[in-house]
N, C-alpha and C positions, 0 to 999 in steps of 0.2 A: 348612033344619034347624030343628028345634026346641031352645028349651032355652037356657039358654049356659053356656059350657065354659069351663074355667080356662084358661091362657095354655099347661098341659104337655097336655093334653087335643086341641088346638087343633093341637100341631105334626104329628101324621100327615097329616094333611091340607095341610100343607105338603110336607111329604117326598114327599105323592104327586103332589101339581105341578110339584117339582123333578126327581122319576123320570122324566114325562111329556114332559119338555124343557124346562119355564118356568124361568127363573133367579129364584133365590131372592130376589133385589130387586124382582122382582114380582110374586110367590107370597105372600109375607108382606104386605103392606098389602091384598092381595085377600081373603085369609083371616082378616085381622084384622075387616077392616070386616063379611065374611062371618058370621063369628062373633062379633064383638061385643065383640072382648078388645082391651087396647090393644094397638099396635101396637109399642113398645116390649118390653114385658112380652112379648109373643109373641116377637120378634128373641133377646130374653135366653133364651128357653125353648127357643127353635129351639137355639142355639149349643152349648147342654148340653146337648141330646138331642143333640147328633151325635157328640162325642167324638171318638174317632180315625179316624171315616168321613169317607175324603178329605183332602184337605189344606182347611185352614181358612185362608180369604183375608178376613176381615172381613164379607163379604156375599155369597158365590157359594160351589159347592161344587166345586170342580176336583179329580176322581178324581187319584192320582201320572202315571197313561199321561198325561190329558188336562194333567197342568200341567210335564210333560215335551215334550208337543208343543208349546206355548205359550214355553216357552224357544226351542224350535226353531226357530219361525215368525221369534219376534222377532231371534234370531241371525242369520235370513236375511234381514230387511231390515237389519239392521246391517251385515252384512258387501257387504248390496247398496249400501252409500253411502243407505241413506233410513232412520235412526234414528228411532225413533218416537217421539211424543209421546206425555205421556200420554192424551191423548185419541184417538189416533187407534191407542193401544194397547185402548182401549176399545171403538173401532170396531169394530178386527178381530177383536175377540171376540165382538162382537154380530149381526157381520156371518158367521162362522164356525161359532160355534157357537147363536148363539139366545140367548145371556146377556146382559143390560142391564148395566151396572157404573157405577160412580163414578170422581171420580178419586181419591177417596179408596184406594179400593181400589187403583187401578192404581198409586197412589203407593206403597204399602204391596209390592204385588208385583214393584214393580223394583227396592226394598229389597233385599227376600227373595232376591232373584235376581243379585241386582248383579255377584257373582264373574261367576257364568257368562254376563251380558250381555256384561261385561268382557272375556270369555278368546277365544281363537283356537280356543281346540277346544270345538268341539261334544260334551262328554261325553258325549250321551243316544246320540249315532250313533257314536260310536267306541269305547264300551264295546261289547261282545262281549254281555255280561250282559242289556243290557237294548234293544238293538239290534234283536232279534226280537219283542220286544212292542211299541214304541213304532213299529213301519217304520209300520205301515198308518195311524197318527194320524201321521205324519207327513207322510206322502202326501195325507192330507185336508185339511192345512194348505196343503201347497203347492200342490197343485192352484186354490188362490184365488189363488196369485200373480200371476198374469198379471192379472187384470185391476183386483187393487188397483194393480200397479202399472201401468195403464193409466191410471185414474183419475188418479194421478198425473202425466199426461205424462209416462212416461218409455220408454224399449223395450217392446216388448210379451215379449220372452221373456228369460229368466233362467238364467246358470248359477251354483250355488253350490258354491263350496268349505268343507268343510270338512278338519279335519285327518286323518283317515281316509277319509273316506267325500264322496265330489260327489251333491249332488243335483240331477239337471237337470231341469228344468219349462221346458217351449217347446210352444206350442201344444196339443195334445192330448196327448203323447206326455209320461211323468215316469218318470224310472230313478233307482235311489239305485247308483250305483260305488263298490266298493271302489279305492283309491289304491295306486297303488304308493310306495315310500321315496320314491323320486326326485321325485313328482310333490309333494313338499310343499312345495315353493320354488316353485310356482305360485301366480298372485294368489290372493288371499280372496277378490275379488270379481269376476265375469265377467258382462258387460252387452255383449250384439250387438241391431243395429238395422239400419235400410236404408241402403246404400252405394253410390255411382256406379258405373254401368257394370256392375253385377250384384255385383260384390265385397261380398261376407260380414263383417264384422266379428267372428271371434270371441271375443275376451277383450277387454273394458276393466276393468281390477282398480285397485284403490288399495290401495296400503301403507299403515302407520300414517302419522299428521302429526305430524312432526316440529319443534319448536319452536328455531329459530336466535333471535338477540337481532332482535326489533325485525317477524321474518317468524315465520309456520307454513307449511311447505311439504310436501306429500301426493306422494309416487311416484303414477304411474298408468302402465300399462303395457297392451298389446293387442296379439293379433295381426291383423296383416295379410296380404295374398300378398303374394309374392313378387311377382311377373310378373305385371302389369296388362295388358299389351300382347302378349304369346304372343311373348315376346320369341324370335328364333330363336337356334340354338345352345347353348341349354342344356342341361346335364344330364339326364337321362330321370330320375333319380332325385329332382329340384328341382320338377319336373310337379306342379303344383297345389300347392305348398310355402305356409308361411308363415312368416315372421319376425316379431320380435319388437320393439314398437315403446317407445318410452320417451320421457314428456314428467314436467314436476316442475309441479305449482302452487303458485304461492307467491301469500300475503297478507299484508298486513300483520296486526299481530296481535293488535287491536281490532277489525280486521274479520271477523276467522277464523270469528265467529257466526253473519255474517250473506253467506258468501260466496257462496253458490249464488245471491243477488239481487243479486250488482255481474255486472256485463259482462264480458267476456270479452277479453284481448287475447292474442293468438298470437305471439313472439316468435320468427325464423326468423335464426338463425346464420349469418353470413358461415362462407365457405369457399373450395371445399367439400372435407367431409369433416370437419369440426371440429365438435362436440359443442357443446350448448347450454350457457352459463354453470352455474356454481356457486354462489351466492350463499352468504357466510358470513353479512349481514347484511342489513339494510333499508340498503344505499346504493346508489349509482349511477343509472342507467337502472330499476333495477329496483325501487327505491325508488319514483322519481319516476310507473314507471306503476302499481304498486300503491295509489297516492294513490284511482285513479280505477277501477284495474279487479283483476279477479281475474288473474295474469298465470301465462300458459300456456307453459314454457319446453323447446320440442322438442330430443332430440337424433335429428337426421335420420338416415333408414336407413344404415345403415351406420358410423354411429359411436357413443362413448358406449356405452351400456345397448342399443340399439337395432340389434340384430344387430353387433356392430363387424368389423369388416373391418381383418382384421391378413394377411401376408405369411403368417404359418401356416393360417390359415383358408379362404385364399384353396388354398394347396397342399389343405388336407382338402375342399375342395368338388370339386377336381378338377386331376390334374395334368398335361392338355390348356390351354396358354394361348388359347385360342379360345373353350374354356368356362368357363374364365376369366372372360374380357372380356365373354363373355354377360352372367354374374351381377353384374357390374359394371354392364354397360346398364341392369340393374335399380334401380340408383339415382342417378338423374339425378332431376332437379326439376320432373318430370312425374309421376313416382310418388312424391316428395317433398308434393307438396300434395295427391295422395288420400291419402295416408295420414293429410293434416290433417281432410283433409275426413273421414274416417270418425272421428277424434278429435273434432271437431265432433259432428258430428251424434249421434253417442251420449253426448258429455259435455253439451251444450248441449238436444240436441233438433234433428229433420230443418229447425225452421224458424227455428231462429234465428241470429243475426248475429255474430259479432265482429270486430274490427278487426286485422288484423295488421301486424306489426313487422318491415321485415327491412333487414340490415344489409348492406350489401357481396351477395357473394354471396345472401343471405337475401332483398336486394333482389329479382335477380332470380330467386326464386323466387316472389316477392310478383308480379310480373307474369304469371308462371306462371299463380299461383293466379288471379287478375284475370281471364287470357283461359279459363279453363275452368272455375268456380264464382264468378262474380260474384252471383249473388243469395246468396252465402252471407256474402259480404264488409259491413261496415257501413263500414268506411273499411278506408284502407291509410295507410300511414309506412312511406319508405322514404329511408335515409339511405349514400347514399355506393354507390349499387347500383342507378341503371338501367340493365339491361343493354339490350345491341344487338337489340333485340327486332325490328327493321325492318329489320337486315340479313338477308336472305336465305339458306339452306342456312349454311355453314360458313364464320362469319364469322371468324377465330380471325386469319386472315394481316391482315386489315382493321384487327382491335384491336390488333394487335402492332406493326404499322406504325406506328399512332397512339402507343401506350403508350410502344415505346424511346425515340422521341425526348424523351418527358416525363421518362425515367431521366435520358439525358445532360445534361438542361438541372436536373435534382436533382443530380447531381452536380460540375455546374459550379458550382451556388450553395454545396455543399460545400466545395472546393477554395476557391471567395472565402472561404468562414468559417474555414476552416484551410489555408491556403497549403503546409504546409509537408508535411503530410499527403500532397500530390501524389509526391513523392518515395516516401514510404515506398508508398506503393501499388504505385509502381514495380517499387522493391526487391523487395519483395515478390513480388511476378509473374515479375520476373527470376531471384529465387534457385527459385520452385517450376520454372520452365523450366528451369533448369541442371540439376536432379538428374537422377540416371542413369536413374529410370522415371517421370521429369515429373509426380511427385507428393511429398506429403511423410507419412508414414503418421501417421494418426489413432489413440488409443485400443480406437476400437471393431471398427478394421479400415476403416473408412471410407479414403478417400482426398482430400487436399487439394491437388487438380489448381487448374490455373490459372482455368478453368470454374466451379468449388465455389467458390474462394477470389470470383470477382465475384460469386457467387448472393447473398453475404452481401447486398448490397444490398436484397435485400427484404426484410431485417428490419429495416432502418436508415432507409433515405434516405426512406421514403413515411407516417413516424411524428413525430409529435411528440417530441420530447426525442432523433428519433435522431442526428443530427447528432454529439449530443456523446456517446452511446454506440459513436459508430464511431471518433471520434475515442480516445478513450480507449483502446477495441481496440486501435486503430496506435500506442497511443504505447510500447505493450508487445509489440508485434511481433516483435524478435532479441534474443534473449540475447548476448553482454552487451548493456546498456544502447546504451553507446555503436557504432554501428554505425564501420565502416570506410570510409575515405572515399572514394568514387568506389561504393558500396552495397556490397551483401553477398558475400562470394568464397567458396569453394568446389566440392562439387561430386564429394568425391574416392568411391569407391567404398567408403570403407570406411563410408562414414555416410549413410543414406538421405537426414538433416535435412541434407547438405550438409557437407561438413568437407573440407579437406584435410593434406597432412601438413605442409607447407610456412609454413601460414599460422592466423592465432587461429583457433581454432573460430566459425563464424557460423550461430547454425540461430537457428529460428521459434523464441520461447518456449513453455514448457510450457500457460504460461496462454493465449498465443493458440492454441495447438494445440485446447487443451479445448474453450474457448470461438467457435471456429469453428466446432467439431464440432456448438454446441449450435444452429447458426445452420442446419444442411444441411437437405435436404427430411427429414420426421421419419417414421423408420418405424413410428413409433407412430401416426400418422394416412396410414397411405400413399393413401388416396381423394386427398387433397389434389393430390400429383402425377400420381396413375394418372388422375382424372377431369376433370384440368383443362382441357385444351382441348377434352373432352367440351361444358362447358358453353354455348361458342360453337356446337352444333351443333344447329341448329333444324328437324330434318328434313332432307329432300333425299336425294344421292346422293353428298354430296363428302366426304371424309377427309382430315381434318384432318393426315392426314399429316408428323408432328412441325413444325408450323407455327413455333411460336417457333425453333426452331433454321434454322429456311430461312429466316427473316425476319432475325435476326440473324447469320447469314453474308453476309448481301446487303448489311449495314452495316459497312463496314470500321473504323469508331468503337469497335466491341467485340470487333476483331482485338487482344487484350491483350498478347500475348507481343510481336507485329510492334510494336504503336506505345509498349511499354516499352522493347524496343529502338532503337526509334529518338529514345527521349528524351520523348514524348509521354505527355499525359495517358492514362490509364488509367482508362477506365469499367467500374463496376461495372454491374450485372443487375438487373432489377425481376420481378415477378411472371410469371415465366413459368418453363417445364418443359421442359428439355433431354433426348434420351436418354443423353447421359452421364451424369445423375442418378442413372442404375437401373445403374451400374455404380460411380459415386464413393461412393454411401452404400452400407455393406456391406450395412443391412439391408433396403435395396428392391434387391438384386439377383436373390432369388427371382424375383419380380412381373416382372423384364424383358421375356418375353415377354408376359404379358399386356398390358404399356402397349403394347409393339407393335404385338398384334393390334389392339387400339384405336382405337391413331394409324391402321392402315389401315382403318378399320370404315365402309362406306359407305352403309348401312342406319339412316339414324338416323330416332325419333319426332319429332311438333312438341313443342317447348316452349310455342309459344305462340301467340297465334289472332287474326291481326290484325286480321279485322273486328270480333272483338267488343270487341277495343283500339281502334279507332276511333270504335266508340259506345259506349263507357264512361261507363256513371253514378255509377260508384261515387266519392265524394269521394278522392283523391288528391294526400298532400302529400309534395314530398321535397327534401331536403338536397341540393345537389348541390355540389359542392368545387372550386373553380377551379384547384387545385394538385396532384388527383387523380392520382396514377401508377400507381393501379390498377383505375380506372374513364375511362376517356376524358370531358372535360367536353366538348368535343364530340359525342362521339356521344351522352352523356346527355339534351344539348339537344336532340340529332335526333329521340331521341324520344317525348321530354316533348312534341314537337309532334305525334306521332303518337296517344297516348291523348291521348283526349277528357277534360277536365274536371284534369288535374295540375297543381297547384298547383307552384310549384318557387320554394326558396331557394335564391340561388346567392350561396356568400364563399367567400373566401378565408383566414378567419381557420383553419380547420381543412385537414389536406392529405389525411385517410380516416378516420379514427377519431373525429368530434366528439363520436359519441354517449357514445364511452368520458371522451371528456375533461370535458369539461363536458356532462351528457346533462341533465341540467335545461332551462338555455339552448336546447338544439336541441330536445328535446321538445317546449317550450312554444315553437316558434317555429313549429315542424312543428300542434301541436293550433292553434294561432293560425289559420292559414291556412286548415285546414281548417271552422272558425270563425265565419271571418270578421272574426275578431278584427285580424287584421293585416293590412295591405295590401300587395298586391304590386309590388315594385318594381323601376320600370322602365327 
């Protein structure tokens, strides 16, 4: 060009670099230098030549379509879990459309845009209005999804929700869905990856983060299948099903910034059927592992958030108790740790590590997990929970033989702490056998058979501080206070609690009435009972056959009514499941047949895979409890000898729950080991 031109002379010549594709942060110092005007002076002249053309972002000219998509794009890595920096807002701009930018600029436009970064709804896609002009710029956004978010290591394909409208981008194929009402209680964000055995992952969503004193703790939620194993008996309608799976992350919350770079630890709940912790604060166990990790808190299939299995739900699946017990098969602790493992592997990545946690039952899922994704494990902690991993087929009669006699010898150390207690235990058993229908009726409709009244036992005797909680129970046992001397009389028909016409009224008090009630198997977590002797069943052919009840008839020690009548001590019951249960609690009486079908089910999966428990690398430390009434301490030891490389504390200062009581102490005793910090002792 000849000549030079003043700084307004100068801007077409920019405008027509910007038409052509160049971004105007490299159109103007090309054009300056071109022409000979400063470059300043040209930027001032460019900005008032444009006026109301486009939206004005500082240094770039984004038409309204194009900075409607750009809200878009950025909603969809927000709601994917990957909030963008400003730099890497800048990237995808440059990478997208061809524009170079600042951060200055990109700082100025998440200003500009903040409400809508902020909000849950995608207004550019659920307005009506402007829905048809922006689909196809939205489309050209998403379509880069996959492999910005390749670049990131993270899934290769993407579902997004918005609040009308999903936009799904997976591989080659992108649809934008309209939503139905119902479907708006669906995550905001959906991330599937590769999962064992062919299993699909399709939803991993996160809720907001929720800030408790001391934690931030984020929902996340996925589906899974149902049926890992073609499980037989099920429903025709259940055929390729999925449920819905529920874990919470919690961090402390000075670290909440930086969480995605702490480690990972998996928390696995005793049970089964009990739902992962609550946490209202930064204490406990959960405190203690937030120090070190990001802490992953599952509620296992079937309870909680994570399809729960209640007495009605079980009737709406189907009201065949066989298919029943099917869908039940389906959550044992074999499809318990794939559905970790699919939580892994999309929250973490296909190759990385974390340590898990489990308690009691959560134990043995931790061994579980051990013999069929060991390269996914970085360690295990497992406190008060190896199960009978080396017993063979349907070990249930083995652990029950071992466990009652640790009941009576907890109840003997009872009796020496309160002597006197012996008696009213009596009475007690005596007066429920005299009524007219050998029960005494409950609030809820339940029933306090002489069977119910020993069950209490498992809330009491295998617990810290229970002792003096059971004792207190007895000391308010019959109304009046003072009982009658030689125990409790009645009996007559006019009074279920017991009464005759002859003599004082003697019934149970109201308060032990209630608070027995609160002690029965709970139909609020009925998995607990329906699955429990499930869990001894490692494969094979054998059926478990209501085991606890054939093992404890075979001991005439827990014949109550015979050795209260004859003056004798009176043993209470530990952790096991009667089928009188599904008829004393009013509300697992539904569910009877399915625990049936169950107890006879002779088709069982492995839980667990001894040889690769015999050559196990994986570091292995565990609590093991010398006082244990709901973990055999010898069978624990059998086989701590069986995995390769398990670390093991064994005291006695705790009798199941150390981790609840002091979990500081045991954690660091447990990370010691695994260590090398502490030595073991011999």
């Amino acid at each position: 060009m000849t000549g030079q031109l003043s700084p307004a002379e100068a801007v077409p010549f920019v405008q027509e670099r910007v038409r052509n594709g160049e971004s105007a942060l490299d159109a103007l110092p090309a054009v300056a230098e071109s022409e000979g005007v400063t470059a300043g002076a040209l930027r001032s002249a460019y900005y008032r030549a444009r006026g109301s053309a486009g939206v004005h972002h500082g240094n770039c000219t984004l038409t309204a379509t194009e900075d409607h998509a750009l809200v878009c794009a950025a909603q969809a890595f927000g709601y994917t879990n990957i909030p963008l920096s400003r730099a890497e807002l800048a990237s995808l701009l440059q990478d997208l459309r061809g524009k170079r930018v600042g951060m200055t600029w990109a700082r100025e436009w998440v200003k500009r845009h903040r409400k809508f970064l902020s909000s849950r709804t995608c207004k550019a896609l659920s307005d009506k209005r402007t829905y048809s002009s922006i689909y196809e710029e939205v489309l050209e956004w998403a379509n880069q999804l996959d492999g910005f978010i390749t670049e990131r290591r993270l899934p290769l394909a993407t579902l997004l929700n918005y609040d009308e409208c999903r936009l799904v981008a997976g591989g080659e194929r992108l649809a934008v869905k309209r939503m139905r009402a119902s479907d708006r209680e669906r995550p905001v964000a959906v991330v599937w990856g590769p999962a064992p055995d062919g299993a699909r992952l399709d939803y991993l969503g996160r809720g907001e983060s929720v800030r408790l004193p001391g934690l931030v703790a984020t929902d996340i939620r996925f589906t899974a299948p149902l049926d890992y194993f073609g499980t037989p008996g099920l429903p025709r309608a259940l055929a390729g099903a999925g449920i819905t799976i529920f874990a919470r992350e919690v961090v402390l919350s000075h670290k909440a910034p930086s969480r995605a770079s702490l480690p990972a630890v998996l928390y696995l709940q005793g049970g089964p059927g009990y739902e992962g912790p609550r946490p209202a604060d930064a204490s406990g166990f959960v405190k203690r592992l937030a120090e070190e990790f990001r802490v992953i808190l599952l509620d296992q299939r079937g309870t909680g958030l994570s399809s729960a299995v209640t007495v009605e739900s079980l009737a709406d699946i189907s009201d065949d108790p066989e298919e029943q017990a099917a869908y039940l098969r389906c959550l044992r602790a074999d499809s318990i740790v794939r559905d970790a493992e699919l939580l892994r592997a999309s929250l973490l990545g296909t190759t990385t590590q974390w340590t898990i946690l489990g308690q009691s039952f959560g134990g043995f899922c931790c061994l579980s997990y051990l013999s069929f994704f060991p390269n996914s494990l970085s360690a295990v902690l497992i406190t008060g929970g190896l199960s009978p991993a080396h017993l063979p087929g349907c070990s249930a009669d083995n652990v029950y033989r071992r466990l009652l006699p640790r009941v009576i010898r907890q109840m003997d150390a009872y009796y020496e702490a309160f002597p006197a207690d012996e008696a009213v235990v009596r009475d007690v058993v005596l007066h429920l056998d005299s009524l007219p229908e050998k029960y005494a009726p409950l609030p809820s409709g339940s029933r306090l058979t002489v069977a119910a009244f020993q069950s209490a036992g498992l809330s009491y005797l295998g617990f810290a501080g229970g002792f003096a909680r059971l004792h207190y129970l007895l000391e308010r046992a019959f109304e009046p206070a003072k009982r009658p001397a030689g125990g409790p009389r009645g009996g007559g028909s006019g009074d279920p609690n017991g009464s005759a016409d002859d003599t004082p009224s003697v019934r149970l008090s109201s308060y032990f009435l209630s608070s027995i009630e609160g002690l029965l198997l709970s139909p609020i977590n009925p998995l607990y009972a329906l699955l429990h002797e499930s869990i001894y069943c490692d494969g094979g052919d054998e059926a478990p056959n209501w085991s606890a009840e054939r093992v404890r008839s075979s001991m005439p020690e827990f014949d109550a009514a015979a050795r209260a009548r004859g003056g004798q001590r009176v043993y209470l019951t530990g952790e096991q499941v009667y089928p009188s249960s599904f008829q004393d609690v009013a509300g697992l009486r539904p569910a009877a047949g399915a625990a049936d079908a169950l107890a006879h089910w002779r088709d069982w999966t492995p839980l667990y895979d001894l040889p690769t428990l015999r050559t196990n690398t994986v570091p292995v430390a565990a609590a093991v409890y010398l006082n244990d009434m709901f973990v055999d301490f010898e069978l624990s030891r059998e086989v701590a000898d069986l995995v390769a490389g398990v670390k093991i504390w064994v005291t006695s200062e705790y009798a199941h729950s150390g981790l609840r009581e002091h979990p500081t102490r045991v954690l660091d005793r447990l990370f010691g080991l695994l260590r090398g910090k502490v030595t073991l002792e011999s």
